[in-house]
DODOKOL-751041 format. One record per residue: residue number from 0; x negated, y, z of N, C-alpha, C in turn. Coordinates in steps of 0.02 Angstrom, whole numbers. Example, Ala and Ser with C-alpha at 12.3 -4.5 7.8 and 13.67 -1.06 7.14 Angstrom:
@kolba: 0, n.x: -660, n.y: -284, n.z: 390, ca.x: -615, ca.y: -225, ca.z: 390, c.x: -660, c.y: -165, c.z: 390;
@kolba: 1, n.x: -642, n.y: -112, n.z: 354, ca.x: -684, ca.y: -53, ca.z: 357, c.x: -645, c.y: 2, c.z: 394;
REM end
This chain:
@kolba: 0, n.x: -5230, n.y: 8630, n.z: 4921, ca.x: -5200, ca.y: 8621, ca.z: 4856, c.x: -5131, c.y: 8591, c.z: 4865;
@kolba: 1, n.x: -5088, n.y: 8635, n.z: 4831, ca.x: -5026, ca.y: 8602, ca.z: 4855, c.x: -4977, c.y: 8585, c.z: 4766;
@kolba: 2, n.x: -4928, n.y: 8549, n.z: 4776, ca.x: -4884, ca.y: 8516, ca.z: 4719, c.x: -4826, c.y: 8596, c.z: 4711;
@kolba: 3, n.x: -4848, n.y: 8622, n.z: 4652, ca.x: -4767, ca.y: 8663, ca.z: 4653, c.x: -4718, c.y: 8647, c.z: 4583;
@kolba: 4, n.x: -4687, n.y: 8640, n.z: 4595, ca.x: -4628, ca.y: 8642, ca.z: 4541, c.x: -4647, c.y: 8667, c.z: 4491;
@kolba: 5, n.x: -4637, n.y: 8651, n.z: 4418, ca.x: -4649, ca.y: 8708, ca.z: 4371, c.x: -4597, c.y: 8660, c.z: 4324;
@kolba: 6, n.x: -4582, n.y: 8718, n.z: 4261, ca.x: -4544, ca.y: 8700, ca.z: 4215, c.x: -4581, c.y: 8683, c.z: 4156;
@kolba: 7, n.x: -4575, n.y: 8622, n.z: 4131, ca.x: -4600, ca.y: 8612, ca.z: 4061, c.x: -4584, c.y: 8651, c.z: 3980;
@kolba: 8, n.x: -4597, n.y: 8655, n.z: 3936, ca.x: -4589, ca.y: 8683, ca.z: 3870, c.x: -4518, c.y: 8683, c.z: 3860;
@kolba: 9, n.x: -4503, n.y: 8614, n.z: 3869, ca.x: -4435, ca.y: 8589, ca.z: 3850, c.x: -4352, c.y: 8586, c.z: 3924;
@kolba: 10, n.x: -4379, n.y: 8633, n.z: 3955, ca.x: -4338, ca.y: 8642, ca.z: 4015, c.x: -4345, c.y: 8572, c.z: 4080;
@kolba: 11, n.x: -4375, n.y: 8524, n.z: 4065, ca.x: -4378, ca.y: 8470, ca.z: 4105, c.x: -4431, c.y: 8496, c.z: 4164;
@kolba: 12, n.x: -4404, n.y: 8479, n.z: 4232, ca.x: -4445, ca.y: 8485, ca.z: 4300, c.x: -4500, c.y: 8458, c.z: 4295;
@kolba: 13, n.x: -4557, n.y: 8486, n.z: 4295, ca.x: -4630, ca.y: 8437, ca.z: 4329, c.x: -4665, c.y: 8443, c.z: 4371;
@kolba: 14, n.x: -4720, n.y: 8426, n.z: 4400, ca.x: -4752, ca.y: 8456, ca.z: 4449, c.x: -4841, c.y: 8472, c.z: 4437;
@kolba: 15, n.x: -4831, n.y: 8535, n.z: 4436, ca.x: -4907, ca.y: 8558, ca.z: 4417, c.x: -4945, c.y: 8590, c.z: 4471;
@kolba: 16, n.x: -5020, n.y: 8537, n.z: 4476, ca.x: -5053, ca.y: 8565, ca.z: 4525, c.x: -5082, c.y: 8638, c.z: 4556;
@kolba: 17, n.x: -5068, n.y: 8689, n.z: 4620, ca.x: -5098, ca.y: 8741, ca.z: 4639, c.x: -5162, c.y: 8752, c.z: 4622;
@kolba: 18, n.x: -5192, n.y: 8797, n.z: 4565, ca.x: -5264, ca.y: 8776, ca.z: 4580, c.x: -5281, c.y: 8842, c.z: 4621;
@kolba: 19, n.x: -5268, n.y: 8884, n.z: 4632, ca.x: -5283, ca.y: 8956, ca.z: 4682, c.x: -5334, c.y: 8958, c.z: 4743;
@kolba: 20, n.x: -5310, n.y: 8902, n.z: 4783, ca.x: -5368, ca.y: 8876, ca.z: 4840, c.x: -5434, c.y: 8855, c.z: 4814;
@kolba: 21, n.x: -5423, n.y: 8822, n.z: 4745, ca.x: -5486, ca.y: 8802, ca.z: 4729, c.x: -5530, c.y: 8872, c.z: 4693;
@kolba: 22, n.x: -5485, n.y: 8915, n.z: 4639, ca.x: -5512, ca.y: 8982, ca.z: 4625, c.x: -5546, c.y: 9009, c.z: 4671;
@kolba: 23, n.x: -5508, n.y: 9033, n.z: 4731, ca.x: -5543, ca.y: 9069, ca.z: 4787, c.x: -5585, c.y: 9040, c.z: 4801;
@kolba: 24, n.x: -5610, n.y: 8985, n.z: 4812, ca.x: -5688, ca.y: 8941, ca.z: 4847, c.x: -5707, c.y: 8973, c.z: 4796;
@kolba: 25, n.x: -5716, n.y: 8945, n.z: 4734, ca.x: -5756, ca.y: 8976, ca.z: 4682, c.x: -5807, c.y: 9013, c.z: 4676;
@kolba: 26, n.x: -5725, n.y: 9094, n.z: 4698, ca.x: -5745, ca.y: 9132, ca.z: 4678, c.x: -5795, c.y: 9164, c.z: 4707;
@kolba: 27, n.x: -5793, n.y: 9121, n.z: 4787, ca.x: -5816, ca.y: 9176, ca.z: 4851, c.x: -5890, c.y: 9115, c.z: 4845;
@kolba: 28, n.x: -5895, n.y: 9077, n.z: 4821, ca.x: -5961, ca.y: 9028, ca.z: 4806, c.x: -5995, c.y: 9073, c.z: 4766;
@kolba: 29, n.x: -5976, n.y: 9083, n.z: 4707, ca.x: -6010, ca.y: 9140, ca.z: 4648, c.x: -6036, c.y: 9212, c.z: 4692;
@kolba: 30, n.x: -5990, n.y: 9250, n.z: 4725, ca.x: -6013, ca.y: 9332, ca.z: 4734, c.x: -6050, c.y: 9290, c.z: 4809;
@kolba: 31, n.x: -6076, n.y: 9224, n.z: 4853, ca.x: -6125, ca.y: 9219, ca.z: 4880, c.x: -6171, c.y: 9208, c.z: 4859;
@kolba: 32, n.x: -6182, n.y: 9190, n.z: 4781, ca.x: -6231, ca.y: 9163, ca.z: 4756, c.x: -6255, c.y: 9216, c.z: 4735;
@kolba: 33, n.x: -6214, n.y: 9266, n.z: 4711, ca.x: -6255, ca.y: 9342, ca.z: 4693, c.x: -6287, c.y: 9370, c.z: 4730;
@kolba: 34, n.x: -6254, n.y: 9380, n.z: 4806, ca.x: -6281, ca.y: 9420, ca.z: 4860, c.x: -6345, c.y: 9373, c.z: 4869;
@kolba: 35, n.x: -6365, n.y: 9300, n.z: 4876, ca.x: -6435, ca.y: 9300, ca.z: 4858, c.x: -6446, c.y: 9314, c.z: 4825;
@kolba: 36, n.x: -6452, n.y: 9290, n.z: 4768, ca.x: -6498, ca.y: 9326, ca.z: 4717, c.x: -6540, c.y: 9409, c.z: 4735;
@kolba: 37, n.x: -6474, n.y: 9422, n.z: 4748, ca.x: -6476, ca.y: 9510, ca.z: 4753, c.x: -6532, c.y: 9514, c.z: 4824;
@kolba: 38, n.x: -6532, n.y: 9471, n.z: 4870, ca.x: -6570, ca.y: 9498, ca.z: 4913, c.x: -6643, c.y: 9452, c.z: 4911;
@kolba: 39, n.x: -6635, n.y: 9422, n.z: 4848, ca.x: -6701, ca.y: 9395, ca.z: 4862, c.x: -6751, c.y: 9436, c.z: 4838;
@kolba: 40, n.x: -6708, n.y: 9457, n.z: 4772, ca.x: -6751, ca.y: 9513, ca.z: 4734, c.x: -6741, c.y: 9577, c.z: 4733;
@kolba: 41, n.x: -6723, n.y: 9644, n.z: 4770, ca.x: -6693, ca.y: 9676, ca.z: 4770, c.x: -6726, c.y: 9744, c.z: 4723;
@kolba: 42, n.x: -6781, n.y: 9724, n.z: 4711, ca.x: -6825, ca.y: 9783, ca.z: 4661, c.x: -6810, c.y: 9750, c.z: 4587;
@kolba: 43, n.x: -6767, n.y: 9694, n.z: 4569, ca.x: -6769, ca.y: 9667, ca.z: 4489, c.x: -6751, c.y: 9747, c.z: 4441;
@kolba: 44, n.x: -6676, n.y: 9789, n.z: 4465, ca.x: -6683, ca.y: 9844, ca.z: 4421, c.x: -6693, c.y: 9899, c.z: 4423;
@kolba: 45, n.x: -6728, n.y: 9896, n.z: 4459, ca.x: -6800, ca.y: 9971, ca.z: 4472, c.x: -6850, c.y: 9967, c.z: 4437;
@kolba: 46, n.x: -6880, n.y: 9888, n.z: 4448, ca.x: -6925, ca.y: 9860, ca.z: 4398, c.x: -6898, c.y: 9857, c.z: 4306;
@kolba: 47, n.x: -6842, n.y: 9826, n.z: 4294, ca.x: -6817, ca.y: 9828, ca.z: 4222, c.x: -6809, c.y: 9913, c.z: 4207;
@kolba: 48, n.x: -6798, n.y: 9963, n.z: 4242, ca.x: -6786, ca.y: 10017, ca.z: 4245, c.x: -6860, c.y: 10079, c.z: 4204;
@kolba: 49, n.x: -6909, n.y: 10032, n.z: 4248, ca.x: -6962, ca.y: 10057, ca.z: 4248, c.x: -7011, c.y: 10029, c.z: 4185;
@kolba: 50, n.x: -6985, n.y: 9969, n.z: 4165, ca.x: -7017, ca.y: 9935, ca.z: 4108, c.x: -6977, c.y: 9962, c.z: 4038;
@kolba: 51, n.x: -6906, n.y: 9998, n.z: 4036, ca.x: -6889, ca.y: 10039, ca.z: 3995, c.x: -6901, c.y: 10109, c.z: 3965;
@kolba: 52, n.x: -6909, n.y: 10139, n.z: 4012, ca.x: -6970, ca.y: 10194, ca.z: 4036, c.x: -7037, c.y: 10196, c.z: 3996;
@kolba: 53, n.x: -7077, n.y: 10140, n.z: 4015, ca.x: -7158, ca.y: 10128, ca.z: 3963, c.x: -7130, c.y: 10115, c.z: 3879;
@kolba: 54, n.x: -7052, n.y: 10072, n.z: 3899, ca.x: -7059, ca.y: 10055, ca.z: 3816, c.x: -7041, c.y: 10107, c.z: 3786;
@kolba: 55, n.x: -6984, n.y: 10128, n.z: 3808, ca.x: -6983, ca.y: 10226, ca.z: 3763, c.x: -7052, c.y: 10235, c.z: 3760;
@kolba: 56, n.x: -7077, n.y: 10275, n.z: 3814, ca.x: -7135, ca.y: 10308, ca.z: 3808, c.x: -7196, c.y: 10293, c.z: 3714;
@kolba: 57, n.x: -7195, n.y: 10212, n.z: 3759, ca.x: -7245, ca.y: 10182, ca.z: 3700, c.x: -7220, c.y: 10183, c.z: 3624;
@kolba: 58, n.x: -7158, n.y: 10188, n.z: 3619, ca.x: -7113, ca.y: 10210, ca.z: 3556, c.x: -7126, c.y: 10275, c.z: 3539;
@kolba: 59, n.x: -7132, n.y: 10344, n.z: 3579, ca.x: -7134, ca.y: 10403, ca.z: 3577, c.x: -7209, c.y: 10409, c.z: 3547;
@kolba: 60, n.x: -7265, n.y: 10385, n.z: 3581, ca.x: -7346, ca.y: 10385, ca.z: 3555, c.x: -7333, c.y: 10324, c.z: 3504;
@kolba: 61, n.x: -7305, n.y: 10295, n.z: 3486, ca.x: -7322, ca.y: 10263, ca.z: 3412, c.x: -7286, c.y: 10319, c.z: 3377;
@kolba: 62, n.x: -7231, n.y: 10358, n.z: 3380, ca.x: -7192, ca.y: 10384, ca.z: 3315, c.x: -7247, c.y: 10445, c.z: 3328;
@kolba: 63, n.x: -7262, n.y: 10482, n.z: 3369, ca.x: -7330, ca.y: 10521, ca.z: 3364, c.x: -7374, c.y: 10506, c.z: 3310;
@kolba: 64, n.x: -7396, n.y: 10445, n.z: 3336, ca.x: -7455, ca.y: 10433, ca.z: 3291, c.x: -7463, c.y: 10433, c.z: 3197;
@kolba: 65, n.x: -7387, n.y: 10405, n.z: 3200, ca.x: -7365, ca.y: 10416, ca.z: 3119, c.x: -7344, c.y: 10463, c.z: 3107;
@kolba: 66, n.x: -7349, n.y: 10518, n.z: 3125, ca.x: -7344, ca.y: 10608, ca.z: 3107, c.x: -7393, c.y: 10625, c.z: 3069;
@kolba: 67, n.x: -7406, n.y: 10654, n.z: 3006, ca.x: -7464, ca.y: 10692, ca.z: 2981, c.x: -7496, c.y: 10729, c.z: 3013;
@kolba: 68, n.x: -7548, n.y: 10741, n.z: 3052, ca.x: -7585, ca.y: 10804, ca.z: 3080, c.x: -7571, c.y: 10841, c.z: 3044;
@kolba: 69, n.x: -7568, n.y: 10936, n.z: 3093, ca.x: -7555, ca.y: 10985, ca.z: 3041, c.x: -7636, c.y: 11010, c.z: 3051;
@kolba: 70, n.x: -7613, n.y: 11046, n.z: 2975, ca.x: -7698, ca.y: 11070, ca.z: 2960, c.x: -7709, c.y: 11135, c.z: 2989;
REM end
């Protein structure tokens, strides 16, 4: 983290802190925290995939069921 120069509203010099070094930790903290996630569970959206799947379905045999039989 370093001090750089910046200009205030009113044209006066100040010094405003780099935060960039700290962004990058961050950022690269966050997409490691995904890649676990991601490999702990790696079936989560195959599974959500597959649980969308039954709920159509089960939507499809309820709107069935409220159809009049034809005679």
């Amino acid at each position: 983290m370093g001090i750089v120069p910046s200009v205030s509203r009113r044209g006066r010099e100040t010094e405003a802190t780099d935060m960039t070094p700290i962004i990058r930790i961050l950022m690269s903290f966050l997409a490691g925290a995904l890649m676990l996630v991601t490999l702990a569970d790696p079936g989560a959206s195959s599974r959500r995939i597959e649980i969308r799947a039954e709920i159509a379905a089960a939507s499809d045999r309820a709107a069935d069921m409220r159809r009049p039989a034809s005679a």
